[in-house]
C-alpha positions as semicolon CSV with decimal commas, in nm:
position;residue;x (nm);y (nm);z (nm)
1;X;8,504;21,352;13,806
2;X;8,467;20,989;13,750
3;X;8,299;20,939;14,095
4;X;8,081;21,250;14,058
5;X;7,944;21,094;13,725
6;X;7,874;20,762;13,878
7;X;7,708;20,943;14,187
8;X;7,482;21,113;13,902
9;X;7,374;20,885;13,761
10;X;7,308;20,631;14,013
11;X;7,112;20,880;14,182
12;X;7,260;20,825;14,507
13;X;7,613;20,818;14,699
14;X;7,567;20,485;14,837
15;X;7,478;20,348;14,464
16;X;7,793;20,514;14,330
17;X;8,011;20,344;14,615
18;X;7,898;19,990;14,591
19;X;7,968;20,008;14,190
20;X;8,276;20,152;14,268
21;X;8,379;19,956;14,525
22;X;8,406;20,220;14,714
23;X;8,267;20,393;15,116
24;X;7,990;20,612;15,098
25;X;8,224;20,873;15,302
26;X;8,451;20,840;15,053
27;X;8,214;20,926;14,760
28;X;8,123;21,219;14,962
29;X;8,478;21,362;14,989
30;X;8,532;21,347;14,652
31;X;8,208;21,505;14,532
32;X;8,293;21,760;14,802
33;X;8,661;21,823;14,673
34;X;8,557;21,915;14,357
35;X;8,305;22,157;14,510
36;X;8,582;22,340;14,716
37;X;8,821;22,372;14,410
38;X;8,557;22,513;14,217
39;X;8,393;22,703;14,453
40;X;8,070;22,596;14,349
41;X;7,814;22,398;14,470
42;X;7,685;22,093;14,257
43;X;7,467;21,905;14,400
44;X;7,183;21,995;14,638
45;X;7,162;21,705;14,885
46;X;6,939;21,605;15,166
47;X;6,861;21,290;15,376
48;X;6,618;21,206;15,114
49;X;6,742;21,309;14,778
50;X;6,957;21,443;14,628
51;X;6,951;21,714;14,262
52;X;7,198;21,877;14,046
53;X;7,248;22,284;14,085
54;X;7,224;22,409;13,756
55;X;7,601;22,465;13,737
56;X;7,620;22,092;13,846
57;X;7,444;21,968;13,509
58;X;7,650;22,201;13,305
59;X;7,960;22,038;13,477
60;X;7,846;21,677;13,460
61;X;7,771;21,674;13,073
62;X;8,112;21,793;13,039
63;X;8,272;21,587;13,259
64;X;8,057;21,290;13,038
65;X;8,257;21,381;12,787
66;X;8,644;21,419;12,918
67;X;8,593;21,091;13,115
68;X;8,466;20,932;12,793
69;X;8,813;21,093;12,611
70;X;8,987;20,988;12,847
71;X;8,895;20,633;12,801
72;X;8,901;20,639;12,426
73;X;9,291;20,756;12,472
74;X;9,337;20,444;12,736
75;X;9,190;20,240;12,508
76;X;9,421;20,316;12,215
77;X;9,737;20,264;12,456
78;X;9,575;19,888;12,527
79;X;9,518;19,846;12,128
80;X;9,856;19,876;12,094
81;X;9,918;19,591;12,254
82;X;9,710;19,388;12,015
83;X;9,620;19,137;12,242
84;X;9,299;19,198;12,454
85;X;9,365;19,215;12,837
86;X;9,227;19,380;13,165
87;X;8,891;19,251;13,310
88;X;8,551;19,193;13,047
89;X;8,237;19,234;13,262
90;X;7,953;19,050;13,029
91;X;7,555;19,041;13,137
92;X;7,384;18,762;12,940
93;X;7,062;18,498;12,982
94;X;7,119;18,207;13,217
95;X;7,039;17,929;12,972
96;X;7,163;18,056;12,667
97;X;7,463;18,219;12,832
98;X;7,545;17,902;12,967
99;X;7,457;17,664;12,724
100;X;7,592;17,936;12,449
101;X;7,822;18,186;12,532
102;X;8,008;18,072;12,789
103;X;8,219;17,801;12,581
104;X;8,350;18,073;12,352
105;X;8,390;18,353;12,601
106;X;8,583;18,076;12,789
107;X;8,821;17,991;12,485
108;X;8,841;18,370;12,435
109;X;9,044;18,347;12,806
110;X;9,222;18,070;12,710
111;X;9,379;18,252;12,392
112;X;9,412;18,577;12,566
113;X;9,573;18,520;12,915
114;X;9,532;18,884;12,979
115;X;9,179;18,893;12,960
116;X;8,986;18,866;13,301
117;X;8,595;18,732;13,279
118;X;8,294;18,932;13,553
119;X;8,006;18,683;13,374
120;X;7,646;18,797;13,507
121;X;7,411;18,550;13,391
122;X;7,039;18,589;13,436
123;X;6,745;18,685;13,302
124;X;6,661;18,989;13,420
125;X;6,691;19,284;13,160
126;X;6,939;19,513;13,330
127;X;7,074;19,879;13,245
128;X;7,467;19,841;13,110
129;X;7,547;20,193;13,243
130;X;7,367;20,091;13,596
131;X;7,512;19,732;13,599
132;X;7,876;19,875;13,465
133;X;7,911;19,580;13,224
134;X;8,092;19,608;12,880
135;X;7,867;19,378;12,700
136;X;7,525;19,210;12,699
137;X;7,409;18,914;12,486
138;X;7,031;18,923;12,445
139;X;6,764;18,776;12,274
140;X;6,465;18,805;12,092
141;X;6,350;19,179;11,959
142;X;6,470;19,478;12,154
143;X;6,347;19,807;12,220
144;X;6,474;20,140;12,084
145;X;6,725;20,289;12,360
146;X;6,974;20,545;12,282
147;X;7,326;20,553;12,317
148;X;7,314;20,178;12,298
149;X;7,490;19,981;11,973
150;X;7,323;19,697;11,880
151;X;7,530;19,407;11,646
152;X;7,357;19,070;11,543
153;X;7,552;18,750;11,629
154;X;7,334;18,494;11,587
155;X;6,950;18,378;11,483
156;X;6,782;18,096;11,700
157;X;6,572;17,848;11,508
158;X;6,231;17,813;11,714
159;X;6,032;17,454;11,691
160;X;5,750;17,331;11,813
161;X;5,763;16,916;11,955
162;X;5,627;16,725;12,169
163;X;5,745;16,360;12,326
164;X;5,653;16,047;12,092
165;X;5,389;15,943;12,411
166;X;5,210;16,229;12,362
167;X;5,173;16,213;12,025
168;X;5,039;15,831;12,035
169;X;4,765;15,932;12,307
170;X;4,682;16,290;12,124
171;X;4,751;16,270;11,749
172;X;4,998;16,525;11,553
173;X;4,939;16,876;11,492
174;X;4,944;16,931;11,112
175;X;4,892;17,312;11,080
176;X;4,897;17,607;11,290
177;X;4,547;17,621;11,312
178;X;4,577;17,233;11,491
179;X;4,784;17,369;11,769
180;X;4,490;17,507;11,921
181;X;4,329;17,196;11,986
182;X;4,661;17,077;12,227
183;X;4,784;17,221;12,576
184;X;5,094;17,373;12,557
185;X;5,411;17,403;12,784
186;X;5,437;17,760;12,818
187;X;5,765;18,005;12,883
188;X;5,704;18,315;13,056
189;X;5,996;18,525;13,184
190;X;5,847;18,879;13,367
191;X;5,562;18,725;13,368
192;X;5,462;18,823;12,962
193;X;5,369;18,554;12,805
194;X;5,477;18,617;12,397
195;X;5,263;18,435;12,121
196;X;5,428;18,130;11,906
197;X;5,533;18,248;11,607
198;X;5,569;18,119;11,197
199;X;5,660;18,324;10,889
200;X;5,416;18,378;10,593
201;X;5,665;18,532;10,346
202;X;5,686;18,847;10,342
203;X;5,340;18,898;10,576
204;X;5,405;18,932;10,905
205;X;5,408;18,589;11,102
206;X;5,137;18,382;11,187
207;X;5,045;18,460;11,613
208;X;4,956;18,138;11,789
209;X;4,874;18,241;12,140
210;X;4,963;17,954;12,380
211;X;4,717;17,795;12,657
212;X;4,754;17,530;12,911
213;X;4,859;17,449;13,282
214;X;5,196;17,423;13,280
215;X;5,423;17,808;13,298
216;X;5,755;17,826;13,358
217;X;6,003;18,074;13,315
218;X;6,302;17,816;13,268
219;X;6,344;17,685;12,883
220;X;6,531;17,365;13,015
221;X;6,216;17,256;13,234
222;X;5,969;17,352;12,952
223;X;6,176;17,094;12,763
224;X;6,180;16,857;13,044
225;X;5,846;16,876;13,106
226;X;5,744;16,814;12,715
227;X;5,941;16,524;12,749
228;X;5,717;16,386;12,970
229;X;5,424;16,437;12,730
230;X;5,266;16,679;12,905
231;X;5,175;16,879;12,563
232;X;5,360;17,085;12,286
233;X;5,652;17,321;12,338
234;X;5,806;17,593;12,100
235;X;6,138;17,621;12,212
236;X;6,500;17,700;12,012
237;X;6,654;17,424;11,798
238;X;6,992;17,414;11,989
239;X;6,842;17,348;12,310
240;X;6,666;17,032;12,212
241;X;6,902;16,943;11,894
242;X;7,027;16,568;12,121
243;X;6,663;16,544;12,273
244;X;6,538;16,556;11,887
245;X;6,841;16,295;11,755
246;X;6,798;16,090;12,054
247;X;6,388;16,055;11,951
248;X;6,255;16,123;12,336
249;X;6,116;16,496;12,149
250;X;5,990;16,497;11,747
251;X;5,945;16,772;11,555
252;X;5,652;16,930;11,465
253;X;5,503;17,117;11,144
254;X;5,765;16,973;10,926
255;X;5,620;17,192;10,623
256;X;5,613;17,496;10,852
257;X;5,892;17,706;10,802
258;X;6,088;17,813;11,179
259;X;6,084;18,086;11,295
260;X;6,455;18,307;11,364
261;X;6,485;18,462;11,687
262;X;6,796;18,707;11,620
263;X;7,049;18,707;11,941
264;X;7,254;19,052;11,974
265;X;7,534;19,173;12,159
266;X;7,516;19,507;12,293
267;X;7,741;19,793;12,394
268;X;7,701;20,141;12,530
269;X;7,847;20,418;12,254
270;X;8,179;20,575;12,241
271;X;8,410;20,670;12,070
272;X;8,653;20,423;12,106
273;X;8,520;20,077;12,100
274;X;8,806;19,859;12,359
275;X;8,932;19,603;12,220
276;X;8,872;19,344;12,461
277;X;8,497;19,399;12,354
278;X;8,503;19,445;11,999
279;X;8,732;19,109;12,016
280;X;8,446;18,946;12,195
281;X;8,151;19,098;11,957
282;X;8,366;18,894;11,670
283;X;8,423;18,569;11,828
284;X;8,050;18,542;11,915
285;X;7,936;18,640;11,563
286;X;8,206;18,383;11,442
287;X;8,084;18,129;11,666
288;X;7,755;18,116;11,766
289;X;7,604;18,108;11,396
290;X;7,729;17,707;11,376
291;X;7,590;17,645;11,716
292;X;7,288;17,763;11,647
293;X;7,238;17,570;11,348
């Protein structure tokens, strides 16, 4: 049932046998065993595509829902244990994942020997169900997507700097509306570029729309590069907290209030939450508040 599911939704045998670590024969055999000992075809299949019979859709939403039983009851057996084990597969951004996540998830594995670590960092927006992880950290606003839980662990304070050289040679930005009259460093990832933004109260923030020659879609280089005083930057306060102490970056729009990006961790839903992740979701909402500070 379980590889019948994955072959569904994957959309494809040789999909469901590289997530399941599995030959594409061998995905075959099993769709093809369950045919024979229920006498009914499934799926129609051809060199191109393949589709569910109608009996096959009526069998795969209920097979959804024993394989999802069938984990909750698993998952009870390994809450018994009370200590979270077995292996943790966690999708998150490379910077922020790295700079961020990774030192708790890695004293996480330190208190729980048990508890293996399959860390995808990147950041590419991937489908959990597609990618087969437990848990993704993102950033930033989300979109509505069912059957997905959403739990804030964190909010990222956003300022905009610039390098002390610049700043002799162009003057400081006093108000939003100054920004306009400075290049900017500008992060793009897929390449969107977002606007800057600042709270008003309760209005909605204040849009500053970025211009100037430098794009990149790394964070670290953005921060590197306003370093060199190449123009302004709006970038999260953990990521240039020692560049800021160490006076190479100063902050900008001191009466401006910042503006908090919220980071989330996200899981598909069930019924039973494991507890390796809901372990996990806690330690990062523990932890990541004081780093982002």
């Amino acid at each position: 049932m379980a590889v019948f599911v994955k072959a569904v939704d994957l959309g494809s045998f040789a999909a469901a046998a590289a997530a399941l670590d599995l030959s594409g024969p061998m995905v075959g055999k099993h769709v093809r065993f369950l045919e024979e000992r229920l006498h009914v075809r499934l799926l129609n299949r051809t060199t191109r595509r393949q589709s569910l019979t109608d009996f096959g859709r009526a069998y795969y939403e209920r097979c959804r829902i024993v394989l999802a039983e069938a984990e909750a009851a698993d998952a009870l057996a390994a809450d018994q244990l009370s200590e979270p084990r077995g292996k943790l597969r966690v999708a998150m951004p490379s910077l922020f994942g790295r700079r961020c996540v990774l030192p708790i998830l890695l004293e996480l594995a330190r208190q729980y020997p048990g508890l293996e670590l399959d860390l995808s960092l990147g950041d590419t927006i991937t489908d959990l169900a597609e990618q087969g992880s437990d848990l993704a950290i993102r950033t930033g606003f989300l979109e509505d997507r069912t059957g997905l839980i959403a739990r804030r662990v964190a909010r990222q304070r956003m300022v905009v700097c610039a390098a002390p050289s610049y700043l002799a040679r162009h003057g400081e930005p006093r108000r939003i509306e100054d920004l306009a009259a400075h290049p900017a460093i500008i992060y793009h990832r897929s390449g969107r570029i977002r606007p800057w933004l600042f709270p008003l109260g309760q209005e909605r923030p204040a849009e500053f729309m970025p211009k100037g020659r430098f794009l990149l879609n790394d964070l670290d280089a953005v921060a590197d590069t306003a370093e060199a005083g190449m123009g302004l930057a709006w970038l999260p306060s953990w990521l240039v907290r020692e560049r800021l102490q160490a006076g190479t970056l100063v902050k900008l729009l001191p009466e401006q209030p910042d503006f908090l990006y919220d980071a989330y961790a996200l899981w598909l839903e069930t019924p039973h939450l494991p507890l390796k992740v809901r372990v996990t979701v806690d330690a990062l909402a523990a932890a990541l508040p004081a780093m982002m500070a």
